[in-house]
N, C-alpha and C positions, 0 to 999 in steps of 0.2 A: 853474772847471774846471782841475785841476791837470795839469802838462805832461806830454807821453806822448811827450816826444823820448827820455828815454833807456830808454826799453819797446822798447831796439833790442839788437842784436848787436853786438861791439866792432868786426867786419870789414867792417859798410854803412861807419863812419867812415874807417877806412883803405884802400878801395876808392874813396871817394870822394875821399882827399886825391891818391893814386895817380893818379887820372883828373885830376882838375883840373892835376898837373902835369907830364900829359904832355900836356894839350890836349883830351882827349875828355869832358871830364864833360860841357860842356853839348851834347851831342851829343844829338837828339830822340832819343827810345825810347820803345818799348812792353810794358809787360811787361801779363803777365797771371797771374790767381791761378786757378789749376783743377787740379780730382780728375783722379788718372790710370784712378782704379779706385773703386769703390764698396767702404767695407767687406765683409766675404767674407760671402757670402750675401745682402747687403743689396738687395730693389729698387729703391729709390729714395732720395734725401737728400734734406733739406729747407736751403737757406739761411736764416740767422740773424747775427745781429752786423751787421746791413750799418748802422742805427742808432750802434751802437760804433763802428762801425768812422769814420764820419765824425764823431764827436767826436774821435775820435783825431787825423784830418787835419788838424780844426780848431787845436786843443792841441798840436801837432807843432810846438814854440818851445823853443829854448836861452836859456833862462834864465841868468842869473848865474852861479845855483848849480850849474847842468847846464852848464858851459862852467869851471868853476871842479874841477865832478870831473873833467873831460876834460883835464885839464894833465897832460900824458906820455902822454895818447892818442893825439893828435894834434898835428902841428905850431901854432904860433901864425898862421899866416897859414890854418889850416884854420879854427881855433878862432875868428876875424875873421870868416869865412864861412858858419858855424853861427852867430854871433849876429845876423843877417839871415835866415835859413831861412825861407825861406815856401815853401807848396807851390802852385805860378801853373800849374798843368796840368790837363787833364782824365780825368774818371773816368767810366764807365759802368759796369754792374752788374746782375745779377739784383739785381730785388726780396727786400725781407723777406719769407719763407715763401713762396718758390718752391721747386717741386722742382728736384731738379739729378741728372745723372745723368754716365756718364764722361767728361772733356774738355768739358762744361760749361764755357765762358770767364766764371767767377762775376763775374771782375772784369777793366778793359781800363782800365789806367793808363798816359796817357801825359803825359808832361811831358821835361824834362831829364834823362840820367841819372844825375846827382847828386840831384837834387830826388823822381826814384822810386822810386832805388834804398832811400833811406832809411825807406819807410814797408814793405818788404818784413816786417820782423818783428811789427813793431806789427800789421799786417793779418791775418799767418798765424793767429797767436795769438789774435786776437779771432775771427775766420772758423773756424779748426779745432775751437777749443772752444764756439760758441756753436750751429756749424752741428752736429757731434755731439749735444748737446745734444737739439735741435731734432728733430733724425732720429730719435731714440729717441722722446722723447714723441709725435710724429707717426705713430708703429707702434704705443704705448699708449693713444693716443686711438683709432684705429681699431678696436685690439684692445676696447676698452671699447665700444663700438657704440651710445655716446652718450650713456653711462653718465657722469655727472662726473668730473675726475682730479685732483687735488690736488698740487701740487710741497712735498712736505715734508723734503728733503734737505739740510740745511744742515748740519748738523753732520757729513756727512758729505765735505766739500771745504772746502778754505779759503774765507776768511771771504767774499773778492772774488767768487771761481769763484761761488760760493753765490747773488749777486747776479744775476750773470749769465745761470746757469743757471735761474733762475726766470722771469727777462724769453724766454729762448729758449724755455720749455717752453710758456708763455703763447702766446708769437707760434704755436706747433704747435697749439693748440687745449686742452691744460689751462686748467683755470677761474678756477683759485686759486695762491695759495703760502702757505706760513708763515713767509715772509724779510718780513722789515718793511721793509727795508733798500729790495727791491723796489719796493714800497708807493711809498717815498718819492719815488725816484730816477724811476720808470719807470710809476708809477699799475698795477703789475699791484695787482688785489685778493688781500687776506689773511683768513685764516680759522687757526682754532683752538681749543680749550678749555680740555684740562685731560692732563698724564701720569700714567702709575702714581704716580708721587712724591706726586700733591697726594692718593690715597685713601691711600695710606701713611701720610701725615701725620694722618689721622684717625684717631679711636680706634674708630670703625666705618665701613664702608664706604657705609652709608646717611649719616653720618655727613656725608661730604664728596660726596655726590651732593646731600643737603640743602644746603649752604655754594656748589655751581657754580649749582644751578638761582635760587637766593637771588641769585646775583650776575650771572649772565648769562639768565633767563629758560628757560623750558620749553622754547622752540626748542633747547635746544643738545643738544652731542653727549656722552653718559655715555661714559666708555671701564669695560666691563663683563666687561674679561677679568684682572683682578689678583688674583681668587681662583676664585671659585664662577663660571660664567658665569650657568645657570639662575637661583643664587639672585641677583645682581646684575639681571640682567633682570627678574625679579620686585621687588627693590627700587626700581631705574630706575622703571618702570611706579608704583607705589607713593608714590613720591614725587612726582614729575614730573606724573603725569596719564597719561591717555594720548594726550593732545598731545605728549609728549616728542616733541620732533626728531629724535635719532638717534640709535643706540648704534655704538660704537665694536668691533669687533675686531681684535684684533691678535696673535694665535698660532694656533699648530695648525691642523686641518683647517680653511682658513676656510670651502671650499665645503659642508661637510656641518654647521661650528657656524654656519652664515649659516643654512642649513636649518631648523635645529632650533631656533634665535632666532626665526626668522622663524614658524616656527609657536605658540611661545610667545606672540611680541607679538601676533599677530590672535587669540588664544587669552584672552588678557587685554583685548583690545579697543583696544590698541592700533594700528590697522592701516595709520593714516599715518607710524608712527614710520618712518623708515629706517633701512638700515644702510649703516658704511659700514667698509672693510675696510682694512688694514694689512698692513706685515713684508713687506719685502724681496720685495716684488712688480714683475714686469717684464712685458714686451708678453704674456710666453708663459705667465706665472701670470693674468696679467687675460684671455686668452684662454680659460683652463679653467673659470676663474668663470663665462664668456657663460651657463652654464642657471640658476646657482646667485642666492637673492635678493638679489642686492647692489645696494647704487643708488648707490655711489660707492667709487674708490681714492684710497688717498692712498700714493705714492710717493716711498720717497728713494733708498736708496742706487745701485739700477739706474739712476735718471735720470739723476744728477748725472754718474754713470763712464759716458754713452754706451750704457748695456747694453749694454759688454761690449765697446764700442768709441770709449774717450775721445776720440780724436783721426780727423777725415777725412780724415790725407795730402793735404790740399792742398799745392800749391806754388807758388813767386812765380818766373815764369821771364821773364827777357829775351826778347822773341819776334822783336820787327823794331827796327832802328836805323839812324841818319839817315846813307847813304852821303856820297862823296865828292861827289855832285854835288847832293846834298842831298835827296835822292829816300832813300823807305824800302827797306831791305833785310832781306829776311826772316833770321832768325838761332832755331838750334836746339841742344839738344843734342840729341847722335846716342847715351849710352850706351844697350848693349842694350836692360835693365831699367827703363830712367829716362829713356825717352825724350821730347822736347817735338819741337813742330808747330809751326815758323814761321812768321810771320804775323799781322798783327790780324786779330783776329775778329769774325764777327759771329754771333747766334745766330737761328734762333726754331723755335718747337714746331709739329710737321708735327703736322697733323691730318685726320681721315677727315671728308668732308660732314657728321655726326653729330657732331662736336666729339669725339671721340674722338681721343687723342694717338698716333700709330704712330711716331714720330722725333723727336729733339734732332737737328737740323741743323746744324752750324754750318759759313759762310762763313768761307774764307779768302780774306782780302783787298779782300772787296767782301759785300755783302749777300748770302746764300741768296734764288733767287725764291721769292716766297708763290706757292700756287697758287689762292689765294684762300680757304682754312681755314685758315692758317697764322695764326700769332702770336707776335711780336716779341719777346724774351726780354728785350735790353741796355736799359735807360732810363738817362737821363742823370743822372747822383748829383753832381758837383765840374764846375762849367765856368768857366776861368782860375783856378782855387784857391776860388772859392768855392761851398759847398754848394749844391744846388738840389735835389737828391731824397729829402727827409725826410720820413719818412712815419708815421704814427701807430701805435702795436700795435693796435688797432683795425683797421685798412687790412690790416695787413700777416696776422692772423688772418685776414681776408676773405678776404686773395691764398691764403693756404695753403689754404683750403676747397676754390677754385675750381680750382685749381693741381691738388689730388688727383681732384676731381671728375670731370677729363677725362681720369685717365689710365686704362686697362685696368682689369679687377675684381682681375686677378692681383695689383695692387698691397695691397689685404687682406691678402694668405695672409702668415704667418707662420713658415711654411718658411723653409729658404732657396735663394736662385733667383739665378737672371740677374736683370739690371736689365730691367725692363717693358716698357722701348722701347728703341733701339740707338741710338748715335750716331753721323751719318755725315757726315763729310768732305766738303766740295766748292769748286771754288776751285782756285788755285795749289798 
């Protein structure tokens, strides 16, 4: 695992050398990582990256070579100090694929604040883009109403982003990716066939639907929109059997050429073929399909950008720190706009008798009481610097399931709305 100390900002290093000489760095602190606000119209987020995000902890080492670029960054007696870095504190955290909603406390990192201050960028970075991510596919899977969805966006973000965004879209409930990269790093599963390019390459279009089914079997999927749709259908079919597995579309009207496919294939006898549909589709084009016969999306360029909202403005705020007589002191900012809430926190999801969710609760300063439906948000992820709350995309799929399961039906609509439930304050 390659080092993720310098995935930081130049000002954690000279904050930190600041503190160490005036006396406060190793001063206890709490910071935490939380939404002020949900994207606009959004009800709900989902958490993602928390996986990344404790490799990162783990990997968080000045190397050689990462103390060798820092010469004129930092003093040498900081530069001495960074080549011991470990991070000996503890971390708590929503779960992977949890919903989260405003002031949600995703994350409660406390350790030294030299030792927390430094994972603030590395954290934001993984959490705003994996959690975005997640958020969107978790509105596209609903909107699909269990329809399969496919993560095929790679080429549309850089090559990294690309990885990641496959592993979040997974953790949301997508089926598949076509990042290999994924595959390898994270076990989501891959899927794919064949682009325009490979029928182009033939000198007929039977041509190279005879060359995919040759090399990958009848199961797979024709892409049957590069010239003629009908006649392609009719050659699919022709070729293939009518076992073929699926045809592909990928322009124009998809809900009324899904229609008119769809009656052509039970027309020809083929009637287990599927389809499955394409082209810059998002929660609110897979929402208009709901009547039309589609039986899978495959999604890039909306997933990858967030539909429409890459980043969840999280932020990493200092919340309480270790007074004079070694007792915690709650600390906030007060701007208008930008306000934080003092305090460690704690969380958990108010519930009706029926498990139904009516509140994000979160305690300041001591635990919110359950009233006996409630349930406990924070689990324990880093205790003394080392990981303890790793958890499988498998689990963490589960957690998202169960997570949306109990919130309101509002959470569905595709509008856009207030968040579902409110979060309320209570505490210091």
């Amino acid at each position: 695992m390659s080092s993720a100390a310098l995935l930081t900002d130049h000002y954690e290093l000279t904050m930190v050398q600041a503190a160490r000489q005036a006396g406060t760095a190793e001063r206890r602190a709490v910071f935490e990582l939380f939404p002020r606000r949900l994207p606009e119209g959004r009800r709900y987020g989902v958490v993602a990256g928390v996986g990344r995000a404790l490799d990162a902890i783990e990997s968080f080492r000045f190397d050689a070579a990462a103390l060798t670029s820092l010469e004129g960054v930092v003093d040498p007696d900081m530069l001495e100090w960074l080549a011991s870095y470990r991070f000996s504190g503890d971390v708590w955290g929503y779960p992977e694929g949890e919903a989260y909603f405003p002031y949600s406390p995703l994350l409660v990192v406390e350790g030294t604040f030299a030792e927390a201050v430094l994972l603030e960028t590395v954290l934001l970075s993984i959490y705003n883009h994996d959690s975005a991510i997640a958020s969107a596919a978790s509105r596209m899977t609903l909107a699909a109403g269990g329809r399969p969805c496919i993560e095929m966006g790679s080429r549309r973000t850089h090559e990294e982003a690309a990885v990641a965004a496959a592993r979040a879209a997974y953790v949301a409930g997508f089926d598949a990716s076509s990042n290999l990269a994924a595959r390898a790093r994270y076990g989501v599963p891959t899927t794919g066939t064949a682009a325009h390019s490979f029928t182009l390459l033939h000198d007929a279009e039977a041509d190279a639907f005879r060359a995919q089914v040759q090399a990958l079997g009848v199961g797979t999927t024709l892409l049957v929109d590069t010239y003629d749709v009908p006649e392609a259908v009719r050659l699919a079919v022709e070729v293939a059997g009518t076992g073929l597995g699926a045809v592909r579309l990928d322009s124009g009207d998809l809900g009324e050429i899904a229609r008119e496919v769809r009656e052509q294939l039970d027309g020809l006898g083929a009637t287990g073929t599927r389809i499955v549909v394409t082209s810059d589709l998002d929660e609110h084009a897979i929402a208009a399909l709901a009547a039309a016969p589609v039986d899978a999306y495959g999604v890039g360029t909306q997933l990858v950008t967030g539909s429409g909202h890459p980043t969840c403005g999280f932020v990493y705020k200092l919340v309480a720190r270790e007074g004079e007589g070694g007792e915690l002191v709650s600390v906030a900012k007060k701007s208008s706009d930008k306000i934080s809430i003092g305090g460690r926190k704690y969380a958990l999801r108010r519930r009706s008798p029926d498990g139904t969710a009516e509140a994000e609760v979160v305690g300041i300063g001591e635990p919110p009481e359950d009233d006996g439906d409630d349930r406990s948000l924070l689990v324990p992820l880093v205790e003394a610097g080392e990981v303890v709350g790793r958890a499988t995309l498998e689990e963490a799929r589960t957690r998202h399931r169960a997570s949306l399961a109990e919130l309101p039906r509002a959470v569905t609509m595709m509008s856009a709305g207030e968040p579902v439930i409110p979060t309320l304050h209570v505490g210091a």
